[in-house]
PAKOLDO-329705 format. One record per residue: residue number from 1; x, y, z of N, C-alpha, C, O in turn. Coordinates in Angstrom, 3 decimals. Example, Ala and Ser with C-alpha at 12.3 -4.5 7.8 and 13.67 -1.06 7.14 Angstrom:
# PAKOLDO-329705
[rec 1; [13.190; -5.690; 7.800]; [12.300; -4.500; 7.800]; [13.200; -3.300; 7.800]; [14.236; -3.319; 8.465]];
[rec 2; [12.850; -2.250; 7.080]; [13.670; -1.060; 7.140]; [12.900; 0.030; 7.870]; [13.409; 1.138; 8.039]];
END
This chain:
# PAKOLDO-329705
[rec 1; [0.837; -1.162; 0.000]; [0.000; 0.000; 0.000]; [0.899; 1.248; 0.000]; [1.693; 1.365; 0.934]];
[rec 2; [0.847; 2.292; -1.059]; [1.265; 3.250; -0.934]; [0.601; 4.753; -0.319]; [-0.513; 5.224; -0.551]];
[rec 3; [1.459; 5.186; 0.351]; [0.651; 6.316; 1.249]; [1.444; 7.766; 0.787]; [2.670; 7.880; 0.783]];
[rec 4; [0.372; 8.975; 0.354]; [0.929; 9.970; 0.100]; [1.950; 10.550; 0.737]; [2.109; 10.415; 1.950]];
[rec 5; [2.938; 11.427; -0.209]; [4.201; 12.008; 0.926]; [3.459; 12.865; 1.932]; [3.942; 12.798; 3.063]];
[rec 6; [2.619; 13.492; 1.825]; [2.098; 14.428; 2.959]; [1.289; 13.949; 4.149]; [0.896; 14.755; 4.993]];
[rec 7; [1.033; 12.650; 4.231]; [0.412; 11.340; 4.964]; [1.764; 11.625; 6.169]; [1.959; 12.208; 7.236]];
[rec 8; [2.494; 10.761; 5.146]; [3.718; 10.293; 5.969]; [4.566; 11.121; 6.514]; [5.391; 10.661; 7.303]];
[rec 9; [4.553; 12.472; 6.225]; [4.720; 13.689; 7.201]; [3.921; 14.059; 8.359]; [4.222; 14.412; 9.499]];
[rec 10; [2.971; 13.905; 7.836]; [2.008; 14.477; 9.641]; [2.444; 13.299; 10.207]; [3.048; 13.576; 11.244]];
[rec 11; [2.407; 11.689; 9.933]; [2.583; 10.704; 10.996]; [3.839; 10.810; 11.560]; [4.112; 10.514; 12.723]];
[rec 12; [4.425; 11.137; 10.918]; [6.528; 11.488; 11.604]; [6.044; 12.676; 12.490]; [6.518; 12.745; 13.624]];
[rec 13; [5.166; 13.596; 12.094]; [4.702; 15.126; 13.463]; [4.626; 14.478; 14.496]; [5.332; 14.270; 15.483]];
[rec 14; [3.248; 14.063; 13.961]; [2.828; 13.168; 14.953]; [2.881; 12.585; 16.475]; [2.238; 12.855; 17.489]];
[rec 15; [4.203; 11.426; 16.113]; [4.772; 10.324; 16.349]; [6.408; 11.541; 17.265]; [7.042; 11.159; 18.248]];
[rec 16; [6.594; 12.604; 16.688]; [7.232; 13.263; 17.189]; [6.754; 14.245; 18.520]; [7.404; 14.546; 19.522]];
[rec 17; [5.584; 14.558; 18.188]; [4.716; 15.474; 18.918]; [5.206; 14.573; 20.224]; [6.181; 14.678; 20.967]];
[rec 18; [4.041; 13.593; 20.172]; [4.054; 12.333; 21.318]; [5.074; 12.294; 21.653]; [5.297; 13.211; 22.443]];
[rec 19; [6.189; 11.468; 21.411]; [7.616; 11.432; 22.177]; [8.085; 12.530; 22.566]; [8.956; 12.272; 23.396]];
[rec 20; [7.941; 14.096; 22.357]; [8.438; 14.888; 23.449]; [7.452; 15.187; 24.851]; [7.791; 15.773; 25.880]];
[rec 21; [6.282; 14.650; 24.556]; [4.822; 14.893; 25.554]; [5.644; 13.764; 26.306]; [6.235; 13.995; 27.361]];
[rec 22; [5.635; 12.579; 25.710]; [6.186; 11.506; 26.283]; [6.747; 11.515; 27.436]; [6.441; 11.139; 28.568]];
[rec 23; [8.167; 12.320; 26.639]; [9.604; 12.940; 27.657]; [8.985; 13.619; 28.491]; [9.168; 13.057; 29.571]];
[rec 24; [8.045; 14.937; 28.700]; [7.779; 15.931; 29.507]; [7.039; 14.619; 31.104]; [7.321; 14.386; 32.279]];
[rec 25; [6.027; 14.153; 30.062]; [5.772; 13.474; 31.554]; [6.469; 12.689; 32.095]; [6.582; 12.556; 33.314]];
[rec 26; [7.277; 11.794; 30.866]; [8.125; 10.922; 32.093]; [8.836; 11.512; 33.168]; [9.108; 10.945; 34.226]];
[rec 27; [9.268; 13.244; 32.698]; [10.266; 14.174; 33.677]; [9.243; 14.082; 34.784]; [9.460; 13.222; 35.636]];
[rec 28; [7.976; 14.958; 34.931]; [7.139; 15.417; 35.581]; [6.777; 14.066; 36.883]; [6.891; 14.184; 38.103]];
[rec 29; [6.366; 12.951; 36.165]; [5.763; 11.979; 36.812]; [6.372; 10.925; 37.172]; [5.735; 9.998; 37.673]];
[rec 30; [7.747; 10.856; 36.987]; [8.799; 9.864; 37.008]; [9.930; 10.202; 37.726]; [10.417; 9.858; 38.803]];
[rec 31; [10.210; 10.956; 36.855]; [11.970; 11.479; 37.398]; [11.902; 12.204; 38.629]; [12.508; 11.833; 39.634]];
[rec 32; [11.325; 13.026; 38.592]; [11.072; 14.395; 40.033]; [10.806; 13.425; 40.586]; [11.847; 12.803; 40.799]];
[rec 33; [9.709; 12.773; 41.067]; [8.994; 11.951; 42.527]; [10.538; 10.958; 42.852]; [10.957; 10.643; 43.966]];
[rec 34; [11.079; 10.668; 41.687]; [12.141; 9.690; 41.730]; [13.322; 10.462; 42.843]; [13.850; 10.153; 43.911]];
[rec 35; [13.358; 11.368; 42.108]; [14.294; 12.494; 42.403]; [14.355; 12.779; 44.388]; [15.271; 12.594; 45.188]];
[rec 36; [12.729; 13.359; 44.600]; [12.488; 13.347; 45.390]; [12.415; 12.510; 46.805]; [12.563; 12.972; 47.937]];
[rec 37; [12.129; 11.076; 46.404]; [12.654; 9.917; 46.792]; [14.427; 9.768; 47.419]; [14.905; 9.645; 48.547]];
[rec 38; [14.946; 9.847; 46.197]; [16.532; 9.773; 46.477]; [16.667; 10.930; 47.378]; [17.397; 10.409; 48.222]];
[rec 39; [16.513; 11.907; 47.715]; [16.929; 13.143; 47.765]; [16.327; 12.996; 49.669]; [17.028; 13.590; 50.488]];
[rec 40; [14.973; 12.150; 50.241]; [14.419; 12.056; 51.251]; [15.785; 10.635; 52.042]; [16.395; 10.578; 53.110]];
[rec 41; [15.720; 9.700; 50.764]; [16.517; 8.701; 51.952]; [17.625; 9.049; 52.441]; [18.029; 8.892; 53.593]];
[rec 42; [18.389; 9.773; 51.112]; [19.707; 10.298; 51.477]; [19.776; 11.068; 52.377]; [20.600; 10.858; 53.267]];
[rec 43; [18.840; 12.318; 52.423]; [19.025; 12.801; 53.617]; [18.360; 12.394; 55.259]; [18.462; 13.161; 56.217]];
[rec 44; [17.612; 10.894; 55.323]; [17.624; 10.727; 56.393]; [18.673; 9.570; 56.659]; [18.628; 8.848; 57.655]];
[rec 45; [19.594; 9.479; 55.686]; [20.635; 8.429; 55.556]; [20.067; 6.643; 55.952]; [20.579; 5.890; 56.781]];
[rec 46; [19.087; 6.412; 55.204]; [18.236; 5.275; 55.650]; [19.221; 3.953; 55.321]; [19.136; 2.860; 55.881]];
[rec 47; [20.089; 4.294; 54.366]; [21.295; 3.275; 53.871]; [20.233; 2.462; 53.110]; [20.497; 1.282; 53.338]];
[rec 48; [19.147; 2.546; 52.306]; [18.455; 1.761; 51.072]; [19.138; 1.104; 50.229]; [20.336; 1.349; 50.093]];
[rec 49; [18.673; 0.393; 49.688]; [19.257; -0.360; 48.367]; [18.554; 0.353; 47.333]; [17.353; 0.546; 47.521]];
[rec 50; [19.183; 0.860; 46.077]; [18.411; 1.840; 45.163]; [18.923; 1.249; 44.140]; [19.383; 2.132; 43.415]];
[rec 51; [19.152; -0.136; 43.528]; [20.074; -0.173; 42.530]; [18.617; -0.233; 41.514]; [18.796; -0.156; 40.299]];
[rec 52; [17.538; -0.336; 41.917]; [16.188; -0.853; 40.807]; [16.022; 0.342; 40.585]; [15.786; 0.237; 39.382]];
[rec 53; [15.948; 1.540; 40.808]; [15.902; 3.232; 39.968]; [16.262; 3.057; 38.989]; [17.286; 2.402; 39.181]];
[rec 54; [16.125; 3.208; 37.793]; [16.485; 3.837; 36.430]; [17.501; 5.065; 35.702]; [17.102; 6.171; 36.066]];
[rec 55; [18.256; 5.122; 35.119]; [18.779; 6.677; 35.350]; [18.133; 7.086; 34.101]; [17.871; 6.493; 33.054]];
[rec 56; [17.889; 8.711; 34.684]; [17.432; 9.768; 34.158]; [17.356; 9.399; 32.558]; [16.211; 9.424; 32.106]];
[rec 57; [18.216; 9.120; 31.798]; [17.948; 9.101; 30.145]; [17.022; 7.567; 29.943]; [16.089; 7.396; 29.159]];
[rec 58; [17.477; 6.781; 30.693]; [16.566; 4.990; 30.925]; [15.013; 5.800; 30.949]; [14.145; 5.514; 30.124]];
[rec 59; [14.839; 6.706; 31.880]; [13.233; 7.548; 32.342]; [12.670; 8.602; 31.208]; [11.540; 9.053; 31.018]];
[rec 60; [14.070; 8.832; 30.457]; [13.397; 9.844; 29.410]; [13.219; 9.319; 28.345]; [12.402; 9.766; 27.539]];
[rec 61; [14.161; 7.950; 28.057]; [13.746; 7.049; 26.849]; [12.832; 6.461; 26.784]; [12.177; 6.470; 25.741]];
[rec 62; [12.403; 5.651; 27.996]; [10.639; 5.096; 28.180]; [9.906; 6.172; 27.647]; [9.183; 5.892; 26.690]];
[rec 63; [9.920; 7.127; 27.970]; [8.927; 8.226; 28.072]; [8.460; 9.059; 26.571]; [7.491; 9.736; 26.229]];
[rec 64; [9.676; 8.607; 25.947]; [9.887; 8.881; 24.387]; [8.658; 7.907; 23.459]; [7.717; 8.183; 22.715]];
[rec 65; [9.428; 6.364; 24.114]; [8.917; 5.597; 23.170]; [7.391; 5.270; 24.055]; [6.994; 4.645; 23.072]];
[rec 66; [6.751; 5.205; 24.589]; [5.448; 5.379; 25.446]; [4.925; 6.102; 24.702]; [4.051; 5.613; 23.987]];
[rec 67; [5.278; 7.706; 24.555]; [4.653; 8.348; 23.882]; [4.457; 7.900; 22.510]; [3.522; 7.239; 22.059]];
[rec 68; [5.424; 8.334; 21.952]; [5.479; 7.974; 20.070]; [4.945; 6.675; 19.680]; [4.713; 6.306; 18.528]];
[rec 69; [4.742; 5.887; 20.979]; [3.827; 4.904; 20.297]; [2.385; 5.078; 21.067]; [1.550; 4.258; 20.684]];
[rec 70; [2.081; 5.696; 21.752]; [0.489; 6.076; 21.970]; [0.336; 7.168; 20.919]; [-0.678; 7.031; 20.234]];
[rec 71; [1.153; 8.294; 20.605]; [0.758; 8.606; 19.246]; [0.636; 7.928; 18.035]; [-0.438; 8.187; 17.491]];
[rec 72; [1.301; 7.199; 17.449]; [1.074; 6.087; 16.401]; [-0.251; 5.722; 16.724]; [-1.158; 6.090; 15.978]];
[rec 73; [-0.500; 5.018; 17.776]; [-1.872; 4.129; 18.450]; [-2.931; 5.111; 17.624]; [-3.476; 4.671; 16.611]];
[rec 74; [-3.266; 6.789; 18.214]; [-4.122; 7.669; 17.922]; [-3.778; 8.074; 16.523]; [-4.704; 8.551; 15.867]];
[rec 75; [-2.998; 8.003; 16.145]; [-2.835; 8.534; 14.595]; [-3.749; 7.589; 13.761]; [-4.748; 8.088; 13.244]];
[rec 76; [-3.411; 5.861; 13.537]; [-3.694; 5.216; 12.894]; [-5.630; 4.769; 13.489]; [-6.373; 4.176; 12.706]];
[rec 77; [-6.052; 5.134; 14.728]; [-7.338; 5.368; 15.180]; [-7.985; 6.279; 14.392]; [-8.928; 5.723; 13.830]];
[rec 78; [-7.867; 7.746; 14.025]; [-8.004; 8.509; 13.454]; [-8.822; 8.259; 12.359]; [-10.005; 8.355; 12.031]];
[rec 79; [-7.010; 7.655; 11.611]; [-7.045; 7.675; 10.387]; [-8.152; 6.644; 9.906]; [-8.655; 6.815; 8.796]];
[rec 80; [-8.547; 5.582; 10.703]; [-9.560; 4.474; 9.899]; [-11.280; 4.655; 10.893]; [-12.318; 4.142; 10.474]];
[rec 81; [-11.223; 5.244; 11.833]; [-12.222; 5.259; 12.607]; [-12.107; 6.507; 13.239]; [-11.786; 6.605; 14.424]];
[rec 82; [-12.505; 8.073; 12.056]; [-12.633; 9.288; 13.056]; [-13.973; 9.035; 13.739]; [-14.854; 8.185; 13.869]];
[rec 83; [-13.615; 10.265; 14.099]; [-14.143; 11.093; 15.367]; [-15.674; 11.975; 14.911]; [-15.536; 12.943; 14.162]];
[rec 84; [-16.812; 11.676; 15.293]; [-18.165; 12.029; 14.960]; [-18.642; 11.995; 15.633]; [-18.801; 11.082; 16.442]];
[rec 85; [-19.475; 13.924; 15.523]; [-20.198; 14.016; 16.987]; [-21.428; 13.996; 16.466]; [-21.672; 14.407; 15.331]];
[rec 86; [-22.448; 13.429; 17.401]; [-23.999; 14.001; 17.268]; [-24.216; 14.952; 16.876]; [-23.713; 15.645; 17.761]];
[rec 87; [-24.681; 15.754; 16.047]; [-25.722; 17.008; 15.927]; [-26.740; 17.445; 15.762]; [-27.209; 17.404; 14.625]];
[rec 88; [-27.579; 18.116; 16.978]; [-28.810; 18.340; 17.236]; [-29.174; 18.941; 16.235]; [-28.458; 19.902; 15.952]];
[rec 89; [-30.406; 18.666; 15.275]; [-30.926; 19.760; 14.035]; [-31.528; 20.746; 14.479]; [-32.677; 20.494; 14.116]];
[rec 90; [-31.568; 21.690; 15.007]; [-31.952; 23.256; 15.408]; [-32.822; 23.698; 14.192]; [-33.843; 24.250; 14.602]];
[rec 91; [-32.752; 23.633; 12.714]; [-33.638; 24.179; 11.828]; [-34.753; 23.390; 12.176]; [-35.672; 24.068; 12.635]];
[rec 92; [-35.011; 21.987; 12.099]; [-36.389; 20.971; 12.460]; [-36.905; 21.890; 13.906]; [-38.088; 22.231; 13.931]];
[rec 93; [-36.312; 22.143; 14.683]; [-37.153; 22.728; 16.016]; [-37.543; 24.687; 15.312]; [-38.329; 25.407; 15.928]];
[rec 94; [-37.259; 24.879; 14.803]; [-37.587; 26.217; 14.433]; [-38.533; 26.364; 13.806]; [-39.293; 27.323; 13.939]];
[rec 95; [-38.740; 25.019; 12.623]; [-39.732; 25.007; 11.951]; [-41.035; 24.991; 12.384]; [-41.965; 25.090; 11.583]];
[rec 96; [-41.255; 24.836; 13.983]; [-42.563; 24.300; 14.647]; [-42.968; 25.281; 15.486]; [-42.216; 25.565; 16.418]];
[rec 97; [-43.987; 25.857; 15.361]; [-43.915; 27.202; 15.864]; [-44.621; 26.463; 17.256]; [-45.353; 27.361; 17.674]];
[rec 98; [-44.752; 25.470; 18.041]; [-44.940; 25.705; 19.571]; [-43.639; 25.179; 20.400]; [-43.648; 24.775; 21.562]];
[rec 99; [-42.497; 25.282; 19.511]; [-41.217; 24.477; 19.931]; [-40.819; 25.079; 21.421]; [-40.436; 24.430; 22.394]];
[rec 100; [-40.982; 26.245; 21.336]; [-40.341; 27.438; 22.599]; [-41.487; 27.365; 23.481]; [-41.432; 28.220; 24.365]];
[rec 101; [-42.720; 26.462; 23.532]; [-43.281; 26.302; 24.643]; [-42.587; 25.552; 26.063]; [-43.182; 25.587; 27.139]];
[rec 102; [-41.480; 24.995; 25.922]; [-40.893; 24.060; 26.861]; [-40.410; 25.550; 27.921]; [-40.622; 25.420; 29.127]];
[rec 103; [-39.812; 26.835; 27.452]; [-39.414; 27.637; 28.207]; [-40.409; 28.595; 29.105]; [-40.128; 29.182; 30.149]];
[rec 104; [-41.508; 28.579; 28.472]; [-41.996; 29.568; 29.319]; [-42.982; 28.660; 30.910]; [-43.498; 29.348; 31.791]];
END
């Protein structure tokens, strides 16, 4: 199957968009609390074992590919099964002149 060049540009946006959203939360929701963590034992010197932490680029690379592939996920959703909302017909209720009885 061939897919237009301008297809395969928004999906590289995309797929890019996501992996820096990715990165932001893995920072936000990962790394900091992580951070915060290290930063509590050390200073009550609890002597923990911490070797199962991740380092920082291990937390930003998950966070890359998490994303860029939940974007892929929504891209290719999109693309075969958009997005359609209900819409109420407002001209059919206008047409009936006791329609605006519900308000008074």
């Amino acid at each position: 199957m061939r897919f237009p060049p301008h297809l395969i540009g928004k999906f590289f946006k995309f797929v890019a968009v996501g992996a820096l959203v990715g990165i932001v939360f893995s920072i936000l929701f990962i790394a900091l609390p992580v951070a915060g963590l290290l930063f509590l034992i050390s200073g009550l010197d609890l002597g923990w074992n911490l070797q199962w932490i991740p380092s920082a680029p291990a937390i930003m690379t998950f966070g890359a590919g998490g994303g860029g592939l939940f974007a892929t996920i929504l891209f290719i959703k999109d693309r075969y099964i958009p997005y359609v909302e209900q819409v109420p017909d407002f001209e059919a209720d206008a047409d009936e002149p006791d329609s605006n009885k519900h308000l008074h």
